[in-house]
N, C-alpha and C positions, 0 to 999 in steps of 0.2 A: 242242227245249227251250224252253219258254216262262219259264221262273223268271225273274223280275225278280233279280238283285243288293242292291236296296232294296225290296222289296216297302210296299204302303202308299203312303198322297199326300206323293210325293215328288218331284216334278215340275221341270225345268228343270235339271238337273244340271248343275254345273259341277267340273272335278275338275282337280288340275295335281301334279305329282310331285317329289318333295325328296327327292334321294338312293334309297333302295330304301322310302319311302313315299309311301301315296299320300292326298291329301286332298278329299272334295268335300261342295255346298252346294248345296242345293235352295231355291226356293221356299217360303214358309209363307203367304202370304195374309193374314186377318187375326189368325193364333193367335200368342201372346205367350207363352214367349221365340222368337225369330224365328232364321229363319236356320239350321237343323240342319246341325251339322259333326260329318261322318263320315270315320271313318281305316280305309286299307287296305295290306297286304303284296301281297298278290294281283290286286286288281280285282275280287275273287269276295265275300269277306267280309270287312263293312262292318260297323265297333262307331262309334257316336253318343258321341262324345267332349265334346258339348256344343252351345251355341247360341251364335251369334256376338253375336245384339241381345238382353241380358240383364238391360236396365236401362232402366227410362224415360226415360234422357240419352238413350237412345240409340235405342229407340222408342216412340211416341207415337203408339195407336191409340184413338181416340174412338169413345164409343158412335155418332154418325156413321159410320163408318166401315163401309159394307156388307162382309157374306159377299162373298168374292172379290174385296175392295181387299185394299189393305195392301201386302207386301214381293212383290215380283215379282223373277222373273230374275236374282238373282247371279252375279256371274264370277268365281272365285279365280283367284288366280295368286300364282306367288313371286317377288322379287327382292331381290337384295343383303340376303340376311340376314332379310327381311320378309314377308308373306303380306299379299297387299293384295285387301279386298272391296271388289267396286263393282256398288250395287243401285240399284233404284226403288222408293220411297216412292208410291202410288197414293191416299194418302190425305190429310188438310188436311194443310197444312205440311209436305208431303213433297217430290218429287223425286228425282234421281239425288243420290245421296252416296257416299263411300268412308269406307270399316273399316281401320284397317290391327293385325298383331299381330306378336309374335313366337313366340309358342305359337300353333297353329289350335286348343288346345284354350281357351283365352281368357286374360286379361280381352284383349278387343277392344278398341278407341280410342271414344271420341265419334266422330260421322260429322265427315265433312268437306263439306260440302255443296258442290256445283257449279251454284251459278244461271242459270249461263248456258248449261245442255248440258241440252235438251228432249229427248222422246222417252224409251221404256224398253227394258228391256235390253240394257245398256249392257253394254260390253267393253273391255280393258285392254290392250294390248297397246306394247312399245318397241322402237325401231330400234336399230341400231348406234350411232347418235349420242346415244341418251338419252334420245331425246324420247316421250314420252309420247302413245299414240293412243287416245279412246275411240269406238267405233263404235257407233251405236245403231240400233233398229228403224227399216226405212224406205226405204234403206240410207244413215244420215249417218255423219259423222265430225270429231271434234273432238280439237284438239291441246289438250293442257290439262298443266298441272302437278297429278298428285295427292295431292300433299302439301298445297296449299293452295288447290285448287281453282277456281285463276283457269285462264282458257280465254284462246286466241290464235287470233287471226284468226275469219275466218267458217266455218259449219261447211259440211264440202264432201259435193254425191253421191256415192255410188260407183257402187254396183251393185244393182238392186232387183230381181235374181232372175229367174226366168222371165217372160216376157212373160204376163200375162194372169192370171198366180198372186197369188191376192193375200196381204196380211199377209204380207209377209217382215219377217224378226222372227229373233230369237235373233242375231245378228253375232258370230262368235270369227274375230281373226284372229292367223294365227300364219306363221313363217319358217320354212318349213323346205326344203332343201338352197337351189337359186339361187332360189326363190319365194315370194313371199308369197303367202298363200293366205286369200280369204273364207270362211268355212264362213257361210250362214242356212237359217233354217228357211221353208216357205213352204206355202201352201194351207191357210193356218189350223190350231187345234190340235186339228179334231175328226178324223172318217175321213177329209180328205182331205191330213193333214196329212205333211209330205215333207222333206227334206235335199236343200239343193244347194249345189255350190259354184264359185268362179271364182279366177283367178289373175293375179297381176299382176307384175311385176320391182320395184315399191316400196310400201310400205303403204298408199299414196294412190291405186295402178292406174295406169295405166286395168287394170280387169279384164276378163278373158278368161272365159267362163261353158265347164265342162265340156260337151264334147258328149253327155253320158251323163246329165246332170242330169235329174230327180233320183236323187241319187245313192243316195238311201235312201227309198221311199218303199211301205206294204202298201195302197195306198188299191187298190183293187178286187178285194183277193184274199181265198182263205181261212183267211189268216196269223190263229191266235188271237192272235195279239197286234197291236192294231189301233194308229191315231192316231199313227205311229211320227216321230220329229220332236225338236226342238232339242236337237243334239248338244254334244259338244263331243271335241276329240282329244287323245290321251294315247299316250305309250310304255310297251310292256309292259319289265317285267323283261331278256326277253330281245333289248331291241329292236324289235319289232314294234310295228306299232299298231294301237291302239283305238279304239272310240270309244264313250260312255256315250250315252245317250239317254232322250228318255221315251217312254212306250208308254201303251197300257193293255191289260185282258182284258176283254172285252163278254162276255155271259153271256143265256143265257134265249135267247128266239125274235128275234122282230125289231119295233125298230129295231137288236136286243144293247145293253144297261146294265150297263154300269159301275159300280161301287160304291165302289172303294177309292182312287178319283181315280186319278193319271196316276203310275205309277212309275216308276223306273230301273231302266234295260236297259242289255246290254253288249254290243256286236257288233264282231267283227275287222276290221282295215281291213288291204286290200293295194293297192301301188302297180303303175298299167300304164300307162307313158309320160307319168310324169309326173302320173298322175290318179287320186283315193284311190277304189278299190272294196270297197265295204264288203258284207262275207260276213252270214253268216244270224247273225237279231238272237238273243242265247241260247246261243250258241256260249261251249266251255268251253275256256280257255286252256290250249295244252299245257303250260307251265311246272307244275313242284310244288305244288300250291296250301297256303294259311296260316290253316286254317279261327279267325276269331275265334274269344274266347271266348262262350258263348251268353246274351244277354241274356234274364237272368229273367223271365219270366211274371208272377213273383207277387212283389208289393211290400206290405212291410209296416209302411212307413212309420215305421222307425226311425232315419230320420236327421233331421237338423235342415233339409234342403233336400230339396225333390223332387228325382227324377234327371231325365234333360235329357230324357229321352220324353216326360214330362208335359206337354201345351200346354193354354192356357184362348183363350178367343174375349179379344182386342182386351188387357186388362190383368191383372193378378194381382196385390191389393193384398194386402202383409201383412196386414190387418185383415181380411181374409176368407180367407183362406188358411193354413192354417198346420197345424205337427206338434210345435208348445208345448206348447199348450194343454192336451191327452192324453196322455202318454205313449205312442207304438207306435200314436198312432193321426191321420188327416186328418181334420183339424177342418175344417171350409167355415160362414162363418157368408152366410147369404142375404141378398141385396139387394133382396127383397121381389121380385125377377125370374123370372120360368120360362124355358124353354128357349126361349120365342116371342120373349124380349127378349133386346134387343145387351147388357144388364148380366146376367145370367144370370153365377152363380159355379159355373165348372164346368171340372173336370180330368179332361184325357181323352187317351187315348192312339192311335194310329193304328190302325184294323183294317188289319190285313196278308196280314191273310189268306183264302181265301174260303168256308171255313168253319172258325169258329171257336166258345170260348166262353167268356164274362166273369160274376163272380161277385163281388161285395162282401158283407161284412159290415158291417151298417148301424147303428146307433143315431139314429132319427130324432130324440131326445131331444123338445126342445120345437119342433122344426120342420116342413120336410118337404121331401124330398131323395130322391133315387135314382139311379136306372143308367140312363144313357140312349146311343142310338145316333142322333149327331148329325150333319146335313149342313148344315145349316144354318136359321137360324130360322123358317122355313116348310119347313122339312123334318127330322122330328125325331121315333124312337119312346122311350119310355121308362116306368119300371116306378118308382113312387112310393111311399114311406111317408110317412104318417103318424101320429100317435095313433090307434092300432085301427083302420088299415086299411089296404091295399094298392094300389093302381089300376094299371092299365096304361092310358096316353093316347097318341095318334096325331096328327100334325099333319101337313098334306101341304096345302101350298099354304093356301085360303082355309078349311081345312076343319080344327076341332081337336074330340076328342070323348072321352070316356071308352071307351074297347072293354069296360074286363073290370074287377071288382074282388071284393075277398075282405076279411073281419075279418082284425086282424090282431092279433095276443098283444105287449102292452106290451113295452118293453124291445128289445137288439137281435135281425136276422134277415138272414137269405143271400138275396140278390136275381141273380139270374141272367139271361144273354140268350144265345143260341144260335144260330147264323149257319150255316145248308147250304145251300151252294150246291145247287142244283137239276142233278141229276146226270141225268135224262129229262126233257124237253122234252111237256108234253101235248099241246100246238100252238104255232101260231107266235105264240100273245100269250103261252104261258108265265114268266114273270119269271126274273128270273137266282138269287136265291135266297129262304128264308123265314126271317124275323127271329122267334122264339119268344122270350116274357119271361115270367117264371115266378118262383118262389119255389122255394127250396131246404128239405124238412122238417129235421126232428132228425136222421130215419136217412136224408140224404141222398138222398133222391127229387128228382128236380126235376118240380117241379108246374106244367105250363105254365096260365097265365090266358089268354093270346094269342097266336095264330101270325098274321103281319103279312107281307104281298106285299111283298119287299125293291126291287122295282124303282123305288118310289115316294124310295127315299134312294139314287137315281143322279144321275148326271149328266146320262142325258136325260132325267129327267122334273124335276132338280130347276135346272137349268144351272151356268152358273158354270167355276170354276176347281178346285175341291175333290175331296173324298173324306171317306169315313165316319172320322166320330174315335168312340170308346166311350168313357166316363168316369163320375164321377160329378160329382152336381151337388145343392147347397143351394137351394131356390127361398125358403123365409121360415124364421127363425128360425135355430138352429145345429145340424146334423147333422153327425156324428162317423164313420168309416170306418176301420174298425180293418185292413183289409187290400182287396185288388185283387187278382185273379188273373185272366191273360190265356194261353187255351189253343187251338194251331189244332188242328183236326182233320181230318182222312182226310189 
């Protein structure tokens, strides 16, 4: 079973359990609102209950701000009544900080900033005594208060993983029966990327490194699901444990590209003397499972707020943003930006899947806006209106150009993209799948203008930390979107 649990760039999973629920929080990088918070019954199916960083008190990303800065690595966890985040800010003014709430579905706190605790991906963890431990990439470790973010003493080594492995990264540690236990991630977060861990008798070590380390690792196999790495541990329903992780699917010939960034996986952990072995990544829990209910496809924008799937790159001002304005429909008023700039006005939602298909209804009115499949500002295809006429543009690194264009009849029109994975391999440059952008007619034909080599909006051709988001976007003037519809296919 390859199925991600969270399919889409969802990256760095952190999950912790409150009674017969269960909550976690991925990475977002630079897209605003930050922080997606997912709830589950099962471990299986995962409904988006909101976003933890929802307000610019609480983040603050500048058109400075590159593709793949921003919010890194989260760690939830509960206690006494509270649900306490603790992330990294990669960007100006940023840092490690803590969230704390009483609902995981929000309002969250203002951060609580911690000046004196360096390093990223940060982890939370308490003893018997109270005291408060954050462990960060590296492998440090700092005592701190986080409630108001002052730190004690200097921060100590622990354990930096396999000899020779480098970026050890991800730190959770947790107590359980007489042990404390490191869990990091290590070999970096591409294919050689892997889980190990070590154990100590106090939170501080000295640690012991499993003889079996790494203890999760697909680097030289022909596991479809590649890059497997920063976990974190959780108790099933029945008592068993798990562990969430991220992955990806590499696609096409080779190097294999990625599309949909790095998602969340679920794989069984069992105990042998002491030492967690973790079974095949994809494995379906035997307990009853609690299928969510199915987040809709198709939004039609009648409510006064977007739902919490919607992300935009770095900010989201009222003043360009809104479902006022029109009645049932998403206004975007443009900041004179295209998709090549960090101001670009543009909502988009995560591709999840890997062959899919997205459709809006447009009214460029007096601007010009469309449907676009975004990885980031040098890597970005998209299907344009405006006054009498259509375009399809391509930007791939130093290189931006018109491919295809068509007149186009005043007033509004259905603009479409269509995502198939490449299901035969011609040879070993094959790409992983073909991005088509077209126009939809009156009797529902979809008319393609260009079919586009998807491997060009991956991760190894485009780098980074990300995945494809689809949306739309205003580049000058004010275009109107009466509807959004998001379809996987095969």
């Amino acid at each position: 079973m390859t199925t991600p649990v969270i399919p889409g760039m969802h990256p760095d999973p952190s999950v912790c359990r409150v009674g017969e629920d269960y909550y976690l929080v991925c990475s977002s990088f630079e897209y605003f609102p930050g922080i997606p918070v997912f709830h589950s019954r099962d471990l299986v199916h995962w409904t988006q209950i909101g976003n933890a960083l929802d307000r610019t008190s609480q983040l603050r990303l500048t058109a400075e701000t590159p593709s793949s800065a921003g919010i890194y690595a989260p760690t939830l966890r509960h206690r006494d009544g509270r649900f306490w985040l603790i992330v990294t800010s990669v960007s100006h003014g940023g840092g490690n900080m803590v969230f704390t709430a009483t609902d995981p579905a929000g309002p969250w706190s203002d951060p609580v900033m911690l000046p004196e605790v360096g390093g990223i991906d940060p982890d939370l963890a308490w003893d018997d005594d109270g005291n408060c431990w954050c462990t960060v990439a590296g492998v440090s470790q700092y005592r701190i208060d986080p409630a108001t973010g002052e730190s004690f003493g200097e921060p100590q080594r622990l354990w930096s993983g396999t000899p020779g492995a480098k970026a050890p990264e991800a730190p959770h540690l947790y107590r359980i029966g007489d042990h404390w236990y490191l869990l990091i991630a290590e070999g970096g977060t591409e294919r050689g990327h892997g889980v190990s861990i070590a154990r100590g008798s106090s939170p501080n070590g000295p640690f012991e490194p499993c003889p079996a380390n790494p203890i999760l690792s697909h680097r030289g196999t022909d596991e479809p699901v590649q890059n497997t790495g920063h976990a974190d541990l959780v108790q099933g329903p029945d008592g068993s444990w798990w562990m969430v992780l991220l992955g990806v699917r590499p696609g096409g010939g080779t190097p294999g590209w990625h599309v949909l960034g790095r998602e969340t996986f679920l794989a069984p952990v069992s105990w042998v003397d002491g030492w967690p072995v973790v079974g095949q990544v994809g494995s379906t829990p035997p307990w009853p499972l609690d299928p969510a209910a199915v987040e809709p496809g198709r939004d039609d924008f009648d409510h006064s707020e977007l739902r919490p799937l919607w992300v935009s790159p770095r900010d989201r001002p009222e003043a360009h943003y809104t479902t006022k304005d029109r009645a049932g429909w998403l206004t975007l008023h443009g900041r004179g930006a295209d998709l090549d700039d960090p101001g670009v006005v543009f909502a988009g939602r995560r591709q999840q899947h890997l062959s899919c298909r997205a459709r809006t209804l447009i009214d460029p009115a007096d601007g010009s806006g469309g449907l676009a499949v975004r990885f980031d500002e040098e890597h970005h295809y998209e299907i344009e209106a405006t006054s009498g006429e259509v375009r399809v543009l391509a930007r791939i690194g130093p290189l931006r150009t018109v491919v295809a264009s068509r007149p186009a009849p005043s007033g509004p029109l259905v603009l479409g993209v269509q995502i198939d994975e490449a299901r035969e391999l011609r040879d070993a440059r094959s790409g992983p799948d073909t991005v088509s952008l077209g126009v939809e007619e009156p009797d529902g034909t979809f008319t393609v203008l260009a079919a586009l080599d998807g491997r060009y909006l991956s991760t190894e051709v485009a780098g980074g930390f990300t995945g494809r988001v689809i949306g739309m976007y205003a580049a000058t003037g004010t275009v109107h979107f009466d509807w959004f519809d998001y379809e996987p296919l095969g």
